[in-house]
C-alpha positions as CSV (number, residue, x, y, z in Angstrom):
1,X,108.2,-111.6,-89.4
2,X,109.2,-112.6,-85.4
3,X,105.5,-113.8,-84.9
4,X,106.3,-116.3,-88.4
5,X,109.3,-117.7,-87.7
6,X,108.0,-118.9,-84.4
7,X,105.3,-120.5,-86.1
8,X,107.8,-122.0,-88.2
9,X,109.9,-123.2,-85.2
10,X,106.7,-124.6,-83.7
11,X,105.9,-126.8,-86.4
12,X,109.4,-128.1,-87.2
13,X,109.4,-129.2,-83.6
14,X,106.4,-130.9,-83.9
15,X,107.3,-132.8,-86.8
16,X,110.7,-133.9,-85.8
17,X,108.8,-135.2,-82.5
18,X,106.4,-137.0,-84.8
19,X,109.1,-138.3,-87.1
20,X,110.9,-140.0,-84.1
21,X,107.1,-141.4,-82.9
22,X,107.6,-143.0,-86.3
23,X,110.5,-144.5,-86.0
24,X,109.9,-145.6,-82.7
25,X,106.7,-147.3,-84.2
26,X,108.0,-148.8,-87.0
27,X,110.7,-150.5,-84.8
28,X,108.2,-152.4,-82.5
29,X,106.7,-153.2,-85.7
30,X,109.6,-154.3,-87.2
31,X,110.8,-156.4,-84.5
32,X,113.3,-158.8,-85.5
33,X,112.0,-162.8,-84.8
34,X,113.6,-166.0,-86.0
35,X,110.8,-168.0,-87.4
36,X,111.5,-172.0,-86.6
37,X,109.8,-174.9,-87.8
38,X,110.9,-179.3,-88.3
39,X,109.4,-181.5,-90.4
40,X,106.0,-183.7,-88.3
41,X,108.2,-187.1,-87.8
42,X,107.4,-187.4,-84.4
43,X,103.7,-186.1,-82.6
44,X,103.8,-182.3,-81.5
45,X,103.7,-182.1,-78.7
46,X,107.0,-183.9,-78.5
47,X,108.7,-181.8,-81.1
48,X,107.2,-178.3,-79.3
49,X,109.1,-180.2,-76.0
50,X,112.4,-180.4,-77.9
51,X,112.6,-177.6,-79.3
52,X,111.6,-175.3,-76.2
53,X,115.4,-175.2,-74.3
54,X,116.9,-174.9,-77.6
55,X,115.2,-171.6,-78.7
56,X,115.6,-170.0,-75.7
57,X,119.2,-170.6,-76.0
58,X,119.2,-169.2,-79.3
59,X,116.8,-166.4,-78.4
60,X,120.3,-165.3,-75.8
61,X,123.1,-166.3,-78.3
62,X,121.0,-164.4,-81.5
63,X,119.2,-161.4,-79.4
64,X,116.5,-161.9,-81.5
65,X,112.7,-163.2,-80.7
66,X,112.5,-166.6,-81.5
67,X,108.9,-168.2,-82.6
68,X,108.4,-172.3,-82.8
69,X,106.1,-172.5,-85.3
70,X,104.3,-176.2,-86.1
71,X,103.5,-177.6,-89.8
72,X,101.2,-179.6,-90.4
73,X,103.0,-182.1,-92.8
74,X,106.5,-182.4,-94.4
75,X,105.4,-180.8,-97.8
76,X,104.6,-177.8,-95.6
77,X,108.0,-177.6,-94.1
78,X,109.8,-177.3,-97.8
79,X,107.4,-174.7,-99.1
80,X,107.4,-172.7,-95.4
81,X,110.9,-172.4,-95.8
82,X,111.2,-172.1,-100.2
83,X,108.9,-169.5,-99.8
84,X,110.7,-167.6,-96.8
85,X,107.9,-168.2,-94.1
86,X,110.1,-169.8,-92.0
87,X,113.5,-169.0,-91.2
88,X,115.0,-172.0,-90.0
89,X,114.3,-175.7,-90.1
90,X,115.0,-178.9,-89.0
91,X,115.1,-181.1,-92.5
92,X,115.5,-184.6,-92.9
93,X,118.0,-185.1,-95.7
94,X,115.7,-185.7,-98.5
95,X,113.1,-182.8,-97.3
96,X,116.6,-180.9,-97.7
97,X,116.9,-182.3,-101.5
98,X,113.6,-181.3,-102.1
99,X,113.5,-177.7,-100.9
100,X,116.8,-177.2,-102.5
101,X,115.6,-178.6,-106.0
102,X,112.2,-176.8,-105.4
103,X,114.2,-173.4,-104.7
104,X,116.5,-173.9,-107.3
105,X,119.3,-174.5,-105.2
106,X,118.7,-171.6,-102.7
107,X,118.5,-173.7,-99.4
108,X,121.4,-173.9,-97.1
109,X,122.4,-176.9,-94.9
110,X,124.4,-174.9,-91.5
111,X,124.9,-177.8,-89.2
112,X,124.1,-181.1,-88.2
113,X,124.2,-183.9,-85.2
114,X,127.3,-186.0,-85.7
115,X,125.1,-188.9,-85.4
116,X,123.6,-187.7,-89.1
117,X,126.9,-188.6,-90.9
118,X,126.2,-192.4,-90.3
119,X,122.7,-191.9,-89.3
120,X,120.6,-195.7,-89.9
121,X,116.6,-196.8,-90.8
122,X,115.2,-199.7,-88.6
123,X,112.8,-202.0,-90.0
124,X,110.7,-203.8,-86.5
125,X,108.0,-206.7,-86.2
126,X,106.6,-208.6,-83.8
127,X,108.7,-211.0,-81.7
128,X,106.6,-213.9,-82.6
129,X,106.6,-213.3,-86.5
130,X,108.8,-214.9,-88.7
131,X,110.1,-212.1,-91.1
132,X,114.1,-212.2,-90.1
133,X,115.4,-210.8,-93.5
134,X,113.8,-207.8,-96.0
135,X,113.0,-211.0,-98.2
136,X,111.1,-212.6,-95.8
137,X,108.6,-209.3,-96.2
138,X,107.6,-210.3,-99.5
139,X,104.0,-211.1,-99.6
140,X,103.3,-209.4,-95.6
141,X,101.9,-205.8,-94.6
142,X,104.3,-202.5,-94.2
143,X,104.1,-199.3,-92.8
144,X,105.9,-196.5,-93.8
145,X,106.6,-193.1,-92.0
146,X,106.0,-190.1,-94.1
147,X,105.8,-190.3,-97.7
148,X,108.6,-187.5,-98.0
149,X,110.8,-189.0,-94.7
150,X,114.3,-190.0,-95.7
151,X,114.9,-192.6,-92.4
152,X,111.6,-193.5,-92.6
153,X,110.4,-194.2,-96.1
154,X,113.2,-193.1,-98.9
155,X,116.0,-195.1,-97.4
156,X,113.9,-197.8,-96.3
157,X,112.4,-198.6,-99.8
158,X,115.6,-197.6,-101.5
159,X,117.2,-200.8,-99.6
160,X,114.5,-202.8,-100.3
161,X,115.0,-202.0,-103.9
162,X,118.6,-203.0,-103.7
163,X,117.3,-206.4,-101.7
164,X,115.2,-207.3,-105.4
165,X,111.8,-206.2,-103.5
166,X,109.3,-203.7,-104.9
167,X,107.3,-202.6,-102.2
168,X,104.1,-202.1,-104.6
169,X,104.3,-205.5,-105.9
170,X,106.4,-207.8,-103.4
171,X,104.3,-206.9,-100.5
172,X,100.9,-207.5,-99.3
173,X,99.9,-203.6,-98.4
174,X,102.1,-200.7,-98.0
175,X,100.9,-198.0,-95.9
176,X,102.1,-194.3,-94.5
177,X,101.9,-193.7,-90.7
178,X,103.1,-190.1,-90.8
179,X,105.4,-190.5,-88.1
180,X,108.0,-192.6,-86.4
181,X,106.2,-193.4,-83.0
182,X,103.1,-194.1,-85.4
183,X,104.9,-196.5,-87.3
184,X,106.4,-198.4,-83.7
185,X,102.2,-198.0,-83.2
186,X,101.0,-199.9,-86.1
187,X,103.0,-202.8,-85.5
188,X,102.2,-202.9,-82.1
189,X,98.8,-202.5,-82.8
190,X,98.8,-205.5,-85.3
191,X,97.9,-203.0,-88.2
192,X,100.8,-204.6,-90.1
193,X,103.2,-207.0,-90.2
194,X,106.4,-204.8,-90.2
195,X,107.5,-201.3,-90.3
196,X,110.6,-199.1,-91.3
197,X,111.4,-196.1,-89.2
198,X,114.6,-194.1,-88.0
199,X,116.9,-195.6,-85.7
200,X,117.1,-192.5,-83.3
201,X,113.9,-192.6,-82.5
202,X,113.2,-196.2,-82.0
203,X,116.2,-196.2,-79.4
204,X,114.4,-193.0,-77.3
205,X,111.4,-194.9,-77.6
206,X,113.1,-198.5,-75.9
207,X,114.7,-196.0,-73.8
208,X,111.9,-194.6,-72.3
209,X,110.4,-197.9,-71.9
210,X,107.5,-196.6,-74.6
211,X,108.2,-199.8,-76.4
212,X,109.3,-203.5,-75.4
213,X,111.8,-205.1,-77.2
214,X,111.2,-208.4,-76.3
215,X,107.7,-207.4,-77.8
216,X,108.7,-205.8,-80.7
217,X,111.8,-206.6,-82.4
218,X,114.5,-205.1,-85.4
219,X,114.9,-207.6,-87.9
220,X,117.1,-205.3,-90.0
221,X,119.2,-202.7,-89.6
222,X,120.5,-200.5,-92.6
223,X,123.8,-199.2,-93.7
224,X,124.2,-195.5,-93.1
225,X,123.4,-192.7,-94.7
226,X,123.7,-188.9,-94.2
227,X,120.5,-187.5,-92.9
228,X,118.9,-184.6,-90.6
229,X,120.7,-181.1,-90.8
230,X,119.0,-177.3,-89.7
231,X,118.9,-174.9,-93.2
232,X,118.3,-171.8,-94.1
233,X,117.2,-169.9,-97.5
234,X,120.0,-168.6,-98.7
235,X,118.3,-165.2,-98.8
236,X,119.5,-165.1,-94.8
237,X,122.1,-162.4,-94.5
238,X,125.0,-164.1,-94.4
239,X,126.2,-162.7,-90.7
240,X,122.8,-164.0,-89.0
241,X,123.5,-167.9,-91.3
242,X,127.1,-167.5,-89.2
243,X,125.9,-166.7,-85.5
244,X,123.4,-169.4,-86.2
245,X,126.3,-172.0,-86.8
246,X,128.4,-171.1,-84.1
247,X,125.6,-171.1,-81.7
248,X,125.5,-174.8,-82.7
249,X,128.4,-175.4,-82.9
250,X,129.2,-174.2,-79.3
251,X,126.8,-176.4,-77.8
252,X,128.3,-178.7,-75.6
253,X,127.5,-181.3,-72.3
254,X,130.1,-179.7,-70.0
255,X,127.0,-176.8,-68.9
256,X,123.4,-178.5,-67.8
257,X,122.0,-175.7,-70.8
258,X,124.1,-177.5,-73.9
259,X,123.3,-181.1,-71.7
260,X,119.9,-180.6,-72.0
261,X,119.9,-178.9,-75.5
262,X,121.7,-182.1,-76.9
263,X,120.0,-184.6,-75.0
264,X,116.6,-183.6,-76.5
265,X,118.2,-183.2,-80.2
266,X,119.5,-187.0,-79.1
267,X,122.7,-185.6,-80.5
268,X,126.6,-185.9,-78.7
269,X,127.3,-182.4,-80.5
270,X,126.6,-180.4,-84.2
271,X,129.0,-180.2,-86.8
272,X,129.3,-178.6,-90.0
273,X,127.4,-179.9,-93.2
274,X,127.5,-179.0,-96.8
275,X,125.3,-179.9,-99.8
276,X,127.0,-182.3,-101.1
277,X,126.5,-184.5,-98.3
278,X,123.4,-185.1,-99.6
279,X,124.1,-186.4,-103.0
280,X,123.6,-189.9,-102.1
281,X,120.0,-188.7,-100.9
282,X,119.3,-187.2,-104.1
283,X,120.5,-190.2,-106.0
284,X,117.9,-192.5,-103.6
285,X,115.1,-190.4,-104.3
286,X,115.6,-190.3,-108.3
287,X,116.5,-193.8,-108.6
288,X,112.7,-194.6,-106.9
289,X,111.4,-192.0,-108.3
290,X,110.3,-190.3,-105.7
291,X,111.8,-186.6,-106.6
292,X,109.6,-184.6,-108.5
Protein backbone atom coordinates (compact mmCIF):
# COMPACT_ATOMS: atom_id res chain seq x y z
CA UNK A 1 0.00 0.00 0.00
CA UNK A 2 3.29 2.43 1.08
CA UNK A 3 5.08 1.27 -2.14
CA UNK A 4 1.47 2.67 -4.15
CA UNK A 5 0.87 5.69 -2.79
CA UNK A 6 4.37 6.78 -3.61
CA UNK A 7 3.84 5.88 -7.03
CA UNK A 8 0.82 7.86 -6.77
CA UNK A 9 2.72 10.87 -5.41
CA UNK A 10 5.32 10.45 -8.12
CA UNK A 11 3.05 10.86 -10.81
CA UNK A 12 0.84 13.62 -9.48
CA UNK A 13 4.10 15.55 -9.20
CA UNK A 14 5.01 14.88 -12.52
CA UNK A 15 1.85 16.11 -13.93
CA UNK A 16 1.43 19.20 -11.95
CA UNK A 17 5.14 19.98 -13.28
CA UNK A 18 3.90 19.29 -16.82
CA UNK A 19 0.66 21.19 -16.40
CA UNK A 20 2.61 24.41 -15.45
CA UNK A 21 5.14 23.54 -18.67
CA UNK A 22 1.79 24.03 -20.36
CA UNK A 23 0.83 26.90 -19.21
CA UNK A 24 4.11 28.38 -19.44
CA UNK A 25 3.89 27.33 -23.23
CA UNK A 26 0.72 28.41 -24.02
CA UNK A 27 1.63 31.89 -22.69
CA UNK A 28 4.59 32.55 -25.04
CA UNK A 29 2.25 31.37 -27.52
CA UNK A 30 -0.32 33.49 -26.60
CA UNK A 31 1.66 36.53 -26.45
CA UNK A 32 -0.41 39.52 -26.59
CA UNK A 33 0.56 41.96 -29.90
CA UNK A 34 -1.30 44.96 -31.16
CA UNK A 35 -1.54 44.34 -34.84
CA UNK A 36 -1.29 48.00 -36.82
CA UNK A 37 -1.84 48.89 -40.22
CA UNK A 38 -2.87 52.65 -42.47
CA UNK A 39 -4.34 52.88 -45.54
CA UNK A 40 -1.15 53.07 -48.84
CA UNK A 41 -1.74 57.03 -49.43
CA UNK A 42 1.73 57.79 -49.29
CA UNK A 43 4.82 55.10 -50.50
CA UNK A 44 5.95 52.61 -47.59
CA UNK A 45 8.63 53.29 -46.83
CA UNK A 46 7.47 56.61 -45.62
CA UNK A 47 4.47 55.30 -43.75
CA UNK A 48 6.82 52.32 -42.05
CA UNK A 49 9.13 55.81 -41.08
CA UNK A 50 6.03 57.37 -39.44
CA UNK A 51 4.81 55.05 -37.76
CA UNK A 52 8.09 53.53 -36.11
CA UNK A 53 8.40 56.28 -32.86
CA UNK A 54 4.82 56.00 -32.54
CA UNK A 55 4.62 52.23 -31.82
CA UNK A 56 7.22 52.11 -29.71
CA UNK A 57 5.53 54.58 -27.60
CA UNK A 58 2.57 52.63 -27.60
CA UNK A 59 4.43 49.39 -27.20
CA UNK A 60 5.51 51.30 -23.31
CA UNK A 61 2.14 53.05 -22.64
CA UNK A 62 0.06 49.44 -23.79
CA UNK A 63 2.77 46.79 -22.47
CA UNK A 64 1.93 44.86 -25.26
CA UNK A 65 4.05 43.85 -28.60
CA UNK A 66 3.25 46.02 -31.14
CA UNK A 67 3.59 44.74 -35.04
CA UNK A 68 3.41 47.50 -38.20
CA UNK A 69 2.00 45.51 -40.58
CA UNK A 70 1.86 47.07 -44.47
CA UNK A 71 -1.32 46.60 -46.94
CA UNK A 72 -1.10 46.50 -50.05
CA UNK A 73 -4.10 48.72 -51.09
CA UNK A 74 -6.98 50.65 -49.23
CA UNK A 75 -9.57 47.75 -49.90
CA UNK A 76 -7.09 45.69 -47.86
CA UNK A 77 -7.09 48.01 -44.93
CA UNK A 78 -11.08 47.79 -44.47
CA UNK A 79 -11.24 44.07 -44.80
CA UNK A 80 -7.79 43.56 -42.49
CA UNK A 81 -9.55 45.34 -39.92
CA UNK A 82 -13.66 44.00 -40.68
CA UNK A 83 -12.25 40.86 -40.53
CA UNK A 84 -10.11 41.31 -37.21
CA UNK A 85 -6.55 40.90 -38.81
CA UNK A 86 -5.54 43.97 -37.75
CA UNK A 87 -6.18 45.69 -34.64
CA UNK A 88 -5.75 49.17 -35.26
CA UNK A 89 -5.79 51.50 -38.20
CA UNK A 90 -5.17 54.59 -39.52
CA UNK A 91 -8.48 55.28 -41.86
CA UNK A 92 -9.11 58.08 -43.99
CA UNK A 93 -12.71 59.14 -43.33
CA UNK A 94 -14.44 57.40 -46.11
CA UNK A 95 -12.22 53.99 -45.64
CA UNK A 96 -13.86 54.53 -42.08
CA UNK A 97 -17.53 54.69 -43.73
CA UNK A 98 -16.72 51.85 -45.60
CA UNK A 99 -15.40 49.40 -42.96
CA UNK A 100 -18.15 50.56 -40.76
CA UNK A 101 -20.97 49.85 -43.41
CA UNK A 102 -19.03 46.62 -44.51
CA UNK A 103 -19.03 45.48 -40.70
CA UNK A 104 -22.33 46.55 -40.07
CA UNK A 105 -21.52 49.18 -37.93
CA UNK A 106 -18.83 47.40 -35.73
CA UNK A 107 -15.85 49.83 -36.40
CA UNK A 108 -14.85 52.32 -33.87
CA UNK A 109 -13.40 55.81 -34.56
CA UNK A 110 -10.97 56.51 -30.97
CA UNK A 111 -9.09 59.62 -31.88
CA UNK A 112 -8.04 61.91 -34.39
CA UNK A 113 -5.45 64.92 -35.31
CA UNK A 114 -7.20 68.21 -34.64
CA UNK A 115 -6.23 69.15 -38.04
CA UNK A 116 -8.93 66.29 -39.30
CA UNK A 117 -11.90 68.43 -38.11
CA UNK A 118 -11.24 71.02 -40.93
CA UNK A 119 -8.95 68.86 -42.84
CA UNK A 120 -8.85 70.29 -46.87
CA UNK A 121 -8.14 68.49 -50.69
CA UNK A 122 -5.73 70.47 -53.02
CA UNK A 123 -6.15 70.37 -56.55
CA UNK A 124 -2.24 71.43 -58.31
CA UNK A 125 -1.01 72.14 -62.03
CA UNK A 126 1.66 73.34 -63.63
CA UNK A 127 2.64 77.02 -63.15
CA UNK A 128 2.53 77.65 -66.81
CA UNK A 129 -0.99 76.16 -67.48
CA UNK A 130 -3.92 78.02 -67.51
CA UNK A 131 -6.50 75.96 -65.41
CA UNK A 132 -7.18 78.69 -62.41
CA UNK A 133 -10.81 77.44 -61.48
CA UNK A 134 -12.29 73.54 -61.30
CA UNK A 135 -14.17 74.91 -64.54
CA UNK A 136 -11.31 75.63 -66.33
CA UNK A 137 -10.51 71.57 -65.99
CA UNK A 138 -13.27 70.73 -68.21
CA UNK A 139 -11.97 69.18 -71.35
CA UNK A 140 -7.93 68.62 -69.66
CA UNK A 141 -6.32 65.37 -68.00
CA UNK A 142 -6.79 64.50 -64.01
CA UNK A 143 -5.20 62.35 -61.66
CA UNK A 144 -6.74 61.04 -58.77
CA UNK A 145 -5.24 59.37 -55.59
CA UNK A 146 -6.76 56.15 -54.60
CA UNK A 147 -9.99 55.21 -55.81
CA UNK A 148 -11.29 54.70 -52.12
CA UNK A 149 -9.18 58.01 -50.70
CA UNK A 150 -11.50 60.61 -49.17
CA UNK A 151 -8.80 63.84 -49.56
CA UNK A 152 -7.74 62.43 -52.52
CA UNK A 153 -10.57 61.29 -54.70
CA UNK A 154 -14.12 61.30 -52.79
CA UNK A 155 -13.95 64.94 -51.70
CA UNK A 156 -12.22 66.03 -54.78
CA UNK A 157 -14.89 64.75 -57.28
CA UNK A 158 -17.64 65.36 -54.79
CA UNK A 159 -16.64 69.26 -55.27
CA UNK A 160 -16.34 69.05 -58.66
CA UNK A 161 -19.82 67.70 -58.72
CA UNK A 162 -21.07 70.60 -56.81
CA UNK A 163 -18.87 72.95 -59.43
CA UNK A 164 -21.48 71.32 -62.49
CA UNK A 165 -18.38 69.02 -63.64
CA UNK A 166 -18.61 65.30 -64.15
CA UNK A 167 -15.29 64.01 -64.14
CA UNK A 168 -16.17 61.06 -66.66
CA UNK A 169 -17.66 63.35 -69.15
CA UNK A 170 -16.29 67.04 -68.45
CA UNK A 171 -12.72 65.98 -68.61
CA UNK A 172 -10.30 64.68 -71.07
CA UNK A 173 -8.96 61.46 -68.91
CA UNK A 174 -9.34 60.72 -65.35
CA UNK A 175 -6.77 58.50 -63.88
CA UNK A 176 -5.78 56.92 -60.23
CA UNK A 177 -2.22 57.45 -58.96
CA UNK A 178 -2.61 55.37 -55.79
CA UNK A 179 -1.04 57.82 -53.64
CA UNK A 180 -0.64 61.46 -52.77
CA UNK A 181 3.18 62.00 -53.66
CA UNK A 182 2.16 59.93 -56.91
CA UNK A 183 -0.37 62.30 -57.78
CA UNK A 184 2.27 65.62 -56.99
CA UNK A 185 4.42 63.00 -59.61
CA UNK A 186 2.09 62.89 -62.46
CA UNK A 187 1.78 66.45 -62.75
CA UNK A 188 5.20 67.03 -62.49
CA UNK A 189 5.86 64.47 -64.81
CA UNK A 190 3.51 65.97 -67.43
CA UNK A 191 1.27 62.72 -67.26
CA UNK A 192 -1.72 65.16 -66.74
CA UNK A 193 -2.82 68.29 -66.72
CA UNK A 194 -4.00 68.60 -63.02
CA UNK A 195 -4.34 66.53 -59.91
CA UNK A 196 -6.34 66.47 -56.51
CA UNK A 197 -4.63 65.34 -53.43
CA UNK A 198 -4.70 66.11 -49.57
CA UNK A 199 -3.52 69.17 -48.32
CA UNK A 200 -1.24 67.71 -45.49
CA UNK A 201 0.67 66.06 -47.57
CA UNK A 202 1.30 68.49 -50.34
CA UNK A 203 2.47 71.05 -47.48
CA UNK A 204 5.27 68.23 -46.13
CA UNK A 205 6.04 67.75 -49.54
CA UNK A 206 6.84 71.96 -50.24
CA UNK A 207 8.28 71.63 -46.93
CA UNK A 208 10.77 69.29 -47.59
CA UNK A 209 11.57 71.01 -50.78
CA UNK A 210 10.31 67.53 -52.61
CA UNK A 211 8.21 69.90 -54.71
CA UNK A 212 8.59 73.56 -56.06
CA UNK A 213 5.86 75.72 -55.89
CA UNK A 214 6.82 78.12 -58.28
CA UNK A 215 6.79 74.91 -60.46
CA UNK A 216 3.83 73.47 -59.46
CA UNK A 217 1.05 75.36 -58.31
CA UNK A 218 -2.69 75.01 -56.21
CA UNK A 219 -5.30 76.42 -58.25
CA UNK A 220 -7.96 75.39 -55.74
CA UNK A 221 -8.31 74.83 -52.44
CA UNK A 222 -11.49 73.05 -50.88
CA UNK A 223 -13.71 73.68 -48.00
CA UNK A 224 -13.18 71.43 -45.10
CA UNK A 225 -14.20 68.31 -44.19
CA UNK A 226 -13.79 65.80 -41.37
CA UNK A 227 -11.26 63.19 -42.40
CA UNK A 228 -8.40 60.73 -40.92
CA UNK A 229 -9.11 59.11 -37.43
CA UNK A 230 -7.22 55.58 -35.82
CA UNK A 231 -10.31 52.73 -35.26
CA UNK A 232 -10.80 49.80 -33.88
CA UNK A 233 -13.36 46.71 -34.33
CA UNK A 234 -15.53 47.08 -31.81
CA UNK A 235 -14.85 43.46 -30.74
CA UNK A 236 -11.63 45.24 -28.82
CA UNK A 237 -12.27 44.86 -25.13
CA UNK A 238 -13.32 47.94 -24.21
CA UNK A 239 -10.34 48.66 -21.39
CA UNK A 240 -7.52 48.10 -24.16
CA UNK A 241 -10.07 50.79 -26.91
CA UNK A 242 -9.54 53.24 -23.57
CA UNK A 243 -5.68 52.95 -22.86
CA UNK A 244 -5.41 53.28 -26.63
CA UNK A 245 -7.19 56.81 -26.46
CA UNK A 246 -5.50 58.11 -23.69
CA UNK A 247 -2.18 57.16 -24.93
CA UNK A 248 -3.30 59.62 -27.79
CA UNK A 249 -4.58 61.77 -26.16
CA UNK A 250 -1.54 62.29 -23.83
CA UNK A 251 0.70 63.00 -26.62
CA UNK A 252 2.05 66.28 -26.44
CA UNK A 253 5.25 68.61 -27.87
CA UNK A 254 6.38 69.63 -24.33
CA UNK A 255 8.76 65.98 -24.34
CA UNK A 256 11.15 65.37 -27.65
CA UNK A 257 9.06 61.63 -27.61
CA UNK A 258 5.28 63.32 -28.17
CA UNK A 259 7.43 66.16 -30.59
CA UNK A 260 8.50 63.67 -32.74
CA UNK A 261 5.33 61.42 -32.48
CA UNK A 262 3.27 64.47 -33.65
CA UNK A 263 5.52 65.91 -36.07
CA UNK A 264 5.56 62.68 -38.13
CA UNK A 265 1.54 62.28 -37.74
CA UNK A 266 1.86 66.14 -39.06
CA UNK A 267 -0.62 66.67 -36.22
CA UNK A 268 -0.44 69.74 -33.24
CA UNK A 269 -2.27 67.02 -30.97
CA UNK A 270 -5.30 64.01 -31.13
CA UNK A 271 -8.61 64.55 -30.02
CA UNK A 272 -11.59 62.61 -29.52
CA UNK A 273 -13.86 61.52 -32.55
CA UNK A 274 -17.17 59.89 -32.85
CA UNK A 275 -19.16 58.40 -35.87
CA UNK A 276 -21.04 60.83 -36.59
CA UNK A 277 -18.36 62.96 -37.64
CA UNK A 278 -18.45 61.22 -40.58
CA UNK A 279 -21.84 61.63 -41.85
CA UNK A 280 -21.01 64.21 -44.28
CA UNK A 281 -18.46 61.50 -45.69
CA UNK A 282 -21.03 59.09 -46.02
CA UNK A 283 -23.37 61.51 -47.65
CA UNK A 284 -20.30 62.38 -50.38
CA UNK A 285 -19.71 58.88 -51.16
CA UNK A 286 -23.60 57.95 -51.76
CA UNK A 287 -24.37 61.11 -53.53
CA UNK A 288 -21.31 59.86 -56.31
CA UNK A 289 -22.00 56.79 -55.86
CA UNK A 290 -19.10 55.54 -54.79
CA UNK A 291 -20.44 53.43 -51.53
CA UNK A 292 -21.20 50.07 -52.30
Amino acid sequence: MAGLLQQMARLAKSLAVAGVAALSMAGAHAQTVLRVTAIPDESPTELARKFAPLGKYLEKELGVKVEWTPVTDYAAAVEAVVNKKIDLAWFGGFTFVQANVRSGGKIVPLVQREEDEKFRSVFITEAGSKINKLEDLKGHTLSFGSASSTSGHLMPRSFLLAAKINPETDLKRISFSGAHDATVAAVAGGKVDAGALNISVWEKLVSEKKVDPKEIRVFYTTPAYYDYNWSVHADMPAAMQEKLKQAFLKLNDSTPEGKEILALQRATRFVPTKPDNYVGIKAAAENAGLLK
